[in-house]
N, C-alpha and C positions, 0 to 999 in steps of 0.2 A: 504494500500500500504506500500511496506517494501522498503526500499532502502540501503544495506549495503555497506559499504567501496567500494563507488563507485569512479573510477577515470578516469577521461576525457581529453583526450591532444592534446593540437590544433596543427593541423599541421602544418600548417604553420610556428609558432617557434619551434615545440615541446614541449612544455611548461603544465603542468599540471595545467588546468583552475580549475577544481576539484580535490582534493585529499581528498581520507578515507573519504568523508562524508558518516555518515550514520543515518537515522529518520525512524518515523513509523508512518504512519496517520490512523487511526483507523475510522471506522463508527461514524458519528458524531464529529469530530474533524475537527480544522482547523488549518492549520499550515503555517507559514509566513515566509516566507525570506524575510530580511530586510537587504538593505546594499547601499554602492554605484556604481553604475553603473562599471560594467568593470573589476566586481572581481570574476567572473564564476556563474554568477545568469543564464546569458542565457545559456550558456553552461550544466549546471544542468538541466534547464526546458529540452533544447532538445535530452538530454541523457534517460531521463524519458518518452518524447512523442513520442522518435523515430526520433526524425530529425536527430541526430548524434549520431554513433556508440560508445556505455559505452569503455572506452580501459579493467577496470578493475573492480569486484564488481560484484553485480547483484541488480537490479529490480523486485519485487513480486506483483502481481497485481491480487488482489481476489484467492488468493490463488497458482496465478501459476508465472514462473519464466518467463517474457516478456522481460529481457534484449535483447536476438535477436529478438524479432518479429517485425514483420512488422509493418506500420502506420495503417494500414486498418486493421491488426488485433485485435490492441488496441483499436480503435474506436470501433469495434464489442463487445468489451469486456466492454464497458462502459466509456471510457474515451474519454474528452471533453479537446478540447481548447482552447485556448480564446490569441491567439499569439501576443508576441511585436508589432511585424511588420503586419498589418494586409493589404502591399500592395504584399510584400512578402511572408508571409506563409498564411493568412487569407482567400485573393480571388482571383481569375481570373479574374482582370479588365476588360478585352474585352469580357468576357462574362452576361450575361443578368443578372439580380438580380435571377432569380428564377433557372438558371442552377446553379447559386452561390449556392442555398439554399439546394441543394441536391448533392452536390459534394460529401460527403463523405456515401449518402444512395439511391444512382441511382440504383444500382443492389436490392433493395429489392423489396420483391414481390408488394409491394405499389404502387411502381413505373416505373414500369418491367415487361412486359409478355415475353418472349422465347427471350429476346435480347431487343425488342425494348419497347421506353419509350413511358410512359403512359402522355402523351404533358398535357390533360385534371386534370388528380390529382398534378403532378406537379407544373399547373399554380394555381388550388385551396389552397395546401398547401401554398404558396408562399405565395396569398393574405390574407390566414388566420394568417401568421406570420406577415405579414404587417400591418395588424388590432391590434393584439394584442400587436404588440411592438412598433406600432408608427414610424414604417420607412417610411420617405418620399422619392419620387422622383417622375420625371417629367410624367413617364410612365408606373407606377408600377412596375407589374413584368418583365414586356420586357423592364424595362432601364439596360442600358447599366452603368455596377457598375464602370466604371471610369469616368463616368459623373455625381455620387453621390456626398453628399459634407461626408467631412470624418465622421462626428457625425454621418451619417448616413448608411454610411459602416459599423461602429463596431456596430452602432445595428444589421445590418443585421447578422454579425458574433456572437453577443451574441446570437440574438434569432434562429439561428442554431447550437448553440451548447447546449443552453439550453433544446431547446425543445428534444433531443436527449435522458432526465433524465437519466443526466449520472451518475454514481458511483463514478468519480473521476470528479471534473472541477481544468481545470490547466488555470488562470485565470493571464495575463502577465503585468503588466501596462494595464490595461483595457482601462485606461482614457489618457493615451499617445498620445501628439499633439492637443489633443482637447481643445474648447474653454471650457469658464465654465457651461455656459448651455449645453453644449453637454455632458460633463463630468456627470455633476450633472445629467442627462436625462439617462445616461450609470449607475450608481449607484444604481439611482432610480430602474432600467428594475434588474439588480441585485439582490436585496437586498429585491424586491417587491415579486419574485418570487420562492427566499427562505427565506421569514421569516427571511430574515437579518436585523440588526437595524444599531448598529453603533462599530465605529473603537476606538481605543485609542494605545497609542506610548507610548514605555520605552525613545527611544533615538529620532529615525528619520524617519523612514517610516515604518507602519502599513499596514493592514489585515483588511476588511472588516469583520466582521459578529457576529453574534447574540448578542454574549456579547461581551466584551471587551476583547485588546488582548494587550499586551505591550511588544513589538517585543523587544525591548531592557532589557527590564527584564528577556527575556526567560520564558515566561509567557504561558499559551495556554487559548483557550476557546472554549465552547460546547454549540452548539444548537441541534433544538428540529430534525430537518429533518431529513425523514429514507433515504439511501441506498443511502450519500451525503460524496464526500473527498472534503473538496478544497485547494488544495497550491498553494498560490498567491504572486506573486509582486506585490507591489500597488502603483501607483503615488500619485505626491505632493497633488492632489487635496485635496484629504482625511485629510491632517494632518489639515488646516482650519475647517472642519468640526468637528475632534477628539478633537481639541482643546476648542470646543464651547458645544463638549457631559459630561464634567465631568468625575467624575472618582470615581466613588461610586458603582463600580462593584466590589465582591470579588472574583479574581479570584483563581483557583488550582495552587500549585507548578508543572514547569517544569522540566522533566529531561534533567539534563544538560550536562551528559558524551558523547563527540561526539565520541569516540572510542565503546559504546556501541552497538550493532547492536538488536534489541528489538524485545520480542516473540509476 
């Protein structure tokens, strides 16, 4: 994914929440925004997944230029997300856990004959994600996702965007709101699933995965996964954790010209 001198402006003040940013996430790379809440982190994420309109710049995504495309045609195109807000962008609380699980792949043939849905694959899929990621609730597939407790909503949303094996995971505060076992349970479902290990910090907030990454050094790091982006914000959880991993990784120099736009 390429992102050049992108710039984003809220309307509300007018105000440019992004300006001229521009990075490059390459296959097998991970890359991290670290900062403090309030300085265009989310404004970025939803410039990139489609929630809100780029003003300036472009977006390149496996080779082609998704600055205007749509939500639904990035999801098609491999890209995953894993949202701040997961009562807001995440799920349909009044809807059932397993319409949750298929909201963004109801029209495929899987799920789909001439219009109408396939109730039987839907409910199997559902409970297969419920097995494998350990989501609880009262009535499995047919509970109703505003009567989950939250640890168990954002699994629902990891293990539907996971299992999607996407090209890109755009991964937001994963662990946002939760307790610590739910957090550490959401890490876990993560990190189990790619061959992720652990995090480490230049300054203050860190980046999940394989080796080590020191957000404040402008540092990067590479695992082994094929056909994997991931740009994440990551909560406090982590930094307790990075703090107890050591720091005996040696990582590569990052380029650090942000006026560069990279081939």
């Amino acid at each position: 994914m390429k992102v050049c001198y992108t710039i984003i402006v809220i309307k509300k003040h007018k105000k440019k929440a992004v300006k001229d940013v521009s990075f490059n996430v390459r296959q097998g790379e991970i890359v991290c925004i670290a900062g403090i809440d309030g300085n265009g982190q989310t404004e970025l994420v939803s410039g990139i997944t489609g929630l809100q309109k780029i003003t300036a710049g472009t977006v390149n995504f496996l080779g082609q230029d998704i600055t205007k495309a749509r939500i639904r045609q990035r999801s098609k195109m491999g890209m995953s997300h894993i949202p701040e807000d997961r009562h807001k962008h995440g799920l349909v609380l009044d809807y059932s856990l397993e319409q949750n699980m298929v909201l963004q792949r109801y029209w495929e043939p899987k799920f789909q004959i001439k219009g109408f849905i396939k109730f039987k694959e839907v409910r199997k899929y559902t409970n297969d994600l419920i097995k494998q990621f350990d989501i609880r609730s009262g009535e499995g597939a047919l509970s109703v996702t505003r009567g989950m407790s939250g640890g168990n909503q954002q699994k629902a949303i990891v293990a539907r965007e996971i299992d999607k094996n996407p090209e890109l995971l755009v991964a937001v505060q994963p662990t946002r709101g939760l307790d610590v076992v739910a957090a550490v349970n959401i890490v876990s479902t993560i990190t189990n699933v790619f061959n992720v290990s652990f995090i480490s910090f230049g300054s203050a907030i860190g980046i999940v995965l394989s080796q080590m990454l020191g957000a404040g050094e402008k540092k990067q790091a590479k695992f082994a996964a094929p056909k994997l982006f991931v740009f994440s914000i990551v909560s406090v959880i982590f930094i307790a954790m990075a703090m107890a991993a050591g720091n005996d990784v040696i990582l590569p120099n990052y380029r650090t010209d942000p006026k560069e736009c990279y081939e």
